[in-house]
C-alpha positions as CSV (number, residue, x, y, z in Angstrom):
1,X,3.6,-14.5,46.4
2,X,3.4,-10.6,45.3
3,X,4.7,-8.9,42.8
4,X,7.8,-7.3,44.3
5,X,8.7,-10.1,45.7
6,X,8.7,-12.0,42.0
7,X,10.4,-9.2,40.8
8,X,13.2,-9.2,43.9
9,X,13.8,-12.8,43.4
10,X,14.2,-12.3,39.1
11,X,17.7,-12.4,38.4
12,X,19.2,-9.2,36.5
13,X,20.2,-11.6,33.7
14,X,16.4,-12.3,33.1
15,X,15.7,-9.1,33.1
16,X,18.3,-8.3,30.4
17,X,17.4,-11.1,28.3
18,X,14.3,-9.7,28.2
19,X,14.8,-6.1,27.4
20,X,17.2,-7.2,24.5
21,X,14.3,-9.6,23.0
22,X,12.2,-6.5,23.2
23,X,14.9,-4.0,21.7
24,X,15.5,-6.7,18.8
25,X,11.9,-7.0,18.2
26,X,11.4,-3.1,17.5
27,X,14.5,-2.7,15.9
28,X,13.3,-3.0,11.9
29,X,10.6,-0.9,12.8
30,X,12.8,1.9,14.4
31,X,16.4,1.9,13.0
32,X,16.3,0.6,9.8
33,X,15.7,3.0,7.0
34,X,11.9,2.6,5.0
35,X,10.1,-0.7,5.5
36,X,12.0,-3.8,6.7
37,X,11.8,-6.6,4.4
38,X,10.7,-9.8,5.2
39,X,13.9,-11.2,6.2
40,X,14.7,-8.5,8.4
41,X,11.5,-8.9,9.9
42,X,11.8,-13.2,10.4
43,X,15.4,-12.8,11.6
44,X,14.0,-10.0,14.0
45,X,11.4,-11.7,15.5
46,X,13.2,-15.5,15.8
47,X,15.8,-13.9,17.7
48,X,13.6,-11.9,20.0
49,X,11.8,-15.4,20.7
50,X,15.3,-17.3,21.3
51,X,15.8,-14.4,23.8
52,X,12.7,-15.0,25.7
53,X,12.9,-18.8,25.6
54,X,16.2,-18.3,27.4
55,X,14.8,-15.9,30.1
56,X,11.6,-18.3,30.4
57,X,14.2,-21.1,30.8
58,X,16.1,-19.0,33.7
59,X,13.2,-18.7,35.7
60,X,11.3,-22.2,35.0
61,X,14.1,-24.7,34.6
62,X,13.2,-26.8,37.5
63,X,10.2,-27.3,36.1
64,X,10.8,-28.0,32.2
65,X,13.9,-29.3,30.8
66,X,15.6,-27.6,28.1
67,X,14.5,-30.0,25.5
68,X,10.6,-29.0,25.9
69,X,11.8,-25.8,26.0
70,X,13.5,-25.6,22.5
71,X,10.7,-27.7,20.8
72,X,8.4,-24.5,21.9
73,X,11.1,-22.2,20.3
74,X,11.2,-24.4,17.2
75,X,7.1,-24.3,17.0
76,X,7.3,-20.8,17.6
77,X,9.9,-19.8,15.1
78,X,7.8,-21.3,12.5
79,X,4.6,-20.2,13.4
80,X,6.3,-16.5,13.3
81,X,8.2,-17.3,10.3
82,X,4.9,-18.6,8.8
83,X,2.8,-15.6,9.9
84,X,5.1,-13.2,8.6
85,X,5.5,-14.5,4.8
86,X,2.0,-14.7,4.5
87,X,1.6,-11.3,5.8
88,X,4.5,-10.3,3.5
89,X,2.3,-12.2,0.4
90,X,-0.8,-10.1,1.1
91,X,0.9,-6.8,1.2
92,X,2.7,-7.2,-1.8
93,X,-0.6,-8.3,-4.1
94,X,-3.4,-6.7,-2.4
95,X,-5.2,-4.3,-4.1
96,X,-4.2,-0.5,-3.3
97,X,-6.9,2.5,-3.3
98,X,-4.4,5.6,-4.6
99,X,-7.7,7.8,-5.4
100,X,-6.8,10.7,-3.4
101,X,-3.6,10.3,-4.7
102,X,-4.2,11.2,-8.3
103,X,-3.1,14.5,-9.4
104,X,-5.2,16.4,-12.6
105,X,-3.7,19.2,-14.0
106,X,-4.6,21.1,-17.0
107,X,-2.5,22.2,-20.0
108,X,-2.7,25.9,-18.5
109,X,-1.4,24.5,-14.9
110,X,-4.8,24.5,-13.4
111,X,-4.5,21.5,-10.5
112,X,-7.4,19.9,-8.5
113,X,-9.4,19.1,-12.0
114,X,-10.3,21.1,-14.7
115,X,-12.8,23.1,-13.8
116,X,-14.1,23.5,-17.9
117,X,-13.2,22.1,-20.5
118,X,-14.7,21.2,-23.8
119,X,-14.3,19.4,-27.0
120,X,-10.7,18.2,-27.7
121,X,-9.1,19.8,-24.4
122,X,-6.7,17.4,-22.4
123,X,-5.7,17.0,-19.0
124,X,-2.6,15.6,-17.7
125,X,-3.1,13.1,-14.8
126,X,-0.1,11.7,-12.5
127,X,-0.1,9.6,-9.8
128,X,3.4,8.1,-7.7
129,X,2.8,4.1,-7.1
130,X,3.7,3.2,-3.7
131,X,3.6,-0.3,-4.3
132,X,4.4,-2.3,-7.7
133,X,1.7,-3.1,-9.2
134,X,0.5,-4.5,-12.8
135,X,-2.4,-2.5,-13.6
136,X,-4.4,0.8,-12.9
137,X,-7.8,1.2,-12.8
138,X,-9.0,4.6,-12.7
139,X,-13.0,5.9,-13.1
140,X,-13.4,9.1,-14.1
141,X,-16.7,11.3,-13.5
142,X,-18.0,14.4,-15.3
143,X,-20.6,16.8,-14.9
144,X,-22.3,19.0,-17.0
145,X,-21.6,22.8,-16.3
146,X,-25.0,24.4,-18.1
147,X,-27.7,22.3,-15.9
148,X,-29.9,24.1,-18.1
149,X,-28.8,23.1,-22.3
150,X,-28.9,19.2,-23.4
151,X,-27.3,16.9,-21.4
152,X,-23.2,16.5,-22.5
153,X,-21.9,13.9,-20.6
154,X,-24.1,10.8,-22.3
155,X,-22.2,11.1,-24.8
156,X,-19.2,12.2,-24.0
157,X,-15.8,10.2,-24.2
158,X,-11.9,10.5,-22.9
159,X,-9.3,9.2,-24.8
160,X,-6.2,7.9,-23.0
161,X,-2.3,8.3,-24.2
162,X,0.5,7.8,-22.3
163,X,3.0,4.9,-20.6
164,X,1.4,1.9,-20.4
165,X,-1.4,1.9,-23.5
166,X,-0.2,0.7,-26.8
167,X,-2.1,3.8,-28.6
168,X,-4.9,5.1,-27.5
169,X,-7.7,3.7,-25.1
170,X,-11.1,5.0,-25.3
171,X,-13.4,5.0,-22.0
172,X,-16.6,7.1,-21.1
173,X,-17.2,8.7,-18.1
174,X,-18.4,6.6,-15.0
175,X,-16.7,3.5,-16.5
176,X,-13.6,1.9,-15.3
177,X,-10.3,1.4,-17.8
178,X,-7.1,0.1,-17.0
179,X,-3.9,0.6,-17.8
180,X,-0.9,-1.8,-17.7
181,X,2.0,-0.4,-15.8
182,X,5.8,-1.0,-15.5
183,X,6.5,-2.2,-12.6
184,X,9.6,-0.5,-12.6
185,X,8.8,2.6,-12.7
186,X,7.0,4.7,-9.7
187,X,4.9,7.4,-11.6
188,X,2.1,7.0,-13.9
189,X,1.7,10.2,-16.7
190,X,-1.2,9.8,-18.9
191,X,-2.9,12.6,-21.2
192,X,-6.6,12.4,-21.0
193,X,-8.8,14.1,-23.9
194,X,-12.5,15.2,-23.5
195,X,-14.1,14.6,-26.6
196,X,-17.8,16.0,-26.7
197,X,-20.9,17.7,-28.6
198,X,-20.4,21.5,-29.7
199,X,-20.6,24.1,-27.0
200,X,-20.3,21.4,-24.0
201,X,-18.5,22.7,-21.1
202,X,-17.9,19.7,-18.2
203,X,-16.0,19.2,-15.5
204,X,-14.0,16.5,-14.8
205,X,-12.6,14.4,-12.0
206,X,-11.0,10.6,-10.8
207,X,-13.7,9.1,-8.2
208,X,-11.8,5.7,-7.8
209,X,-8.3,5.0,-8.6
210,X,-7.1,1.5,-7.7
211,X,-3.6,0.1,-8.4
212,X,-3.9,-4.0,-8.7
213,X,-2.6,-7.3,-9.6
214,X,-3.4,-9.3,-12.5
């Protein structure tokens, strides 16, 4: 049998049914405003399958009775319904790279890093959280400025103030800290101070920024 002639004998109400399961199906993507939740997302996709098992019904009832028929919608719905929590479970406790989303500015406004700074200067960093999360862990690098003079950065620190640290948290450069986080809240502001030897001059940036779970 060809095509048009499949398509000539479908009935209009098939058709329909079918269109609306794929309308529903897109709609949390498309209407609704940010990211559908999960609900949205089961309710959306269980109806658009109800939809279908009623067109495939129209077209194949004299082959399979309505019984089989629902026990595949059934299966279905909770295979979907199954699929999506999980999905829903990794997204919401996956870890989340936010490197190139970290912002350094200096106390005179200078963005994209410091480009020097030396003993006791600070630099703010900020970062929006897309995602809750519990902790930040951020690695900052630094390089010397006179390739030429002793080497600075061996022995060279940053201390961290801000949200999140109960005083002050001490890291070196090239090693990872982390900081708790609110998960409330949807900025991070920390103060980051260079301490180093006498006449040192470094530069200073975030090479990995990730935003995890405990």
């Amino acid at each position: 049998m060809k095509l048009v002639d499949v398509v000539r004998r479908t009935p209009w109400s098939v058709v329909l049914l079918v269109v609306l399961a794929i309308v529903l199906a897109v709609l949390p993507l498309t209407l609704l405003p940010g990211s559908p939740s999960a609900v949205q997302s089961v309710l959306a996709s269980v109806g658009s399958i109800v939809l279908l098992v009623f067109a495939l019904f129209s077209l194949v009832r004299d082959t399979f009775s309505a019984w089989q028929l629902v026990s595949a919608l059934a299966l279905l719905a909770l295979l979907v319904t199954g699929a999506l929590l999980v999905w829903r479970h990794v997204e919401q406790t996956r870890p989340v790279t936010v490197t190139d989303e970290v912002g350094l500015t200096s106390v005179t406004g200078e963005k994209d890093g410091p480009k020097r700074m030396g003993d006791g200067e600070v630099v703010h960093l900020t970062l929006r959280v897309p995602r809750p999360r519990d902790e930040l862990r951020v690695t900052f690098a630094a390089e010397d400025l006179d390739p030429l003079g002793s080497p600075c950065v061996p022995s060279s620190s940053l201390q961290l103030t801000g949200a999140g640290l109960d005083g002050r948290k001490k890291t070196r450069p090239g090693r990872e800290v982390s900081v708790d986080l609110d998960r409330s809240e949807r900025r991070v502001r920390l103060k980051v101070r260079l301490e180093t030897g006498p006449g040192c001059l470094l530069s200073l940036e975030v090479t990995k920024a990730v935003l995890r779970n405990r």
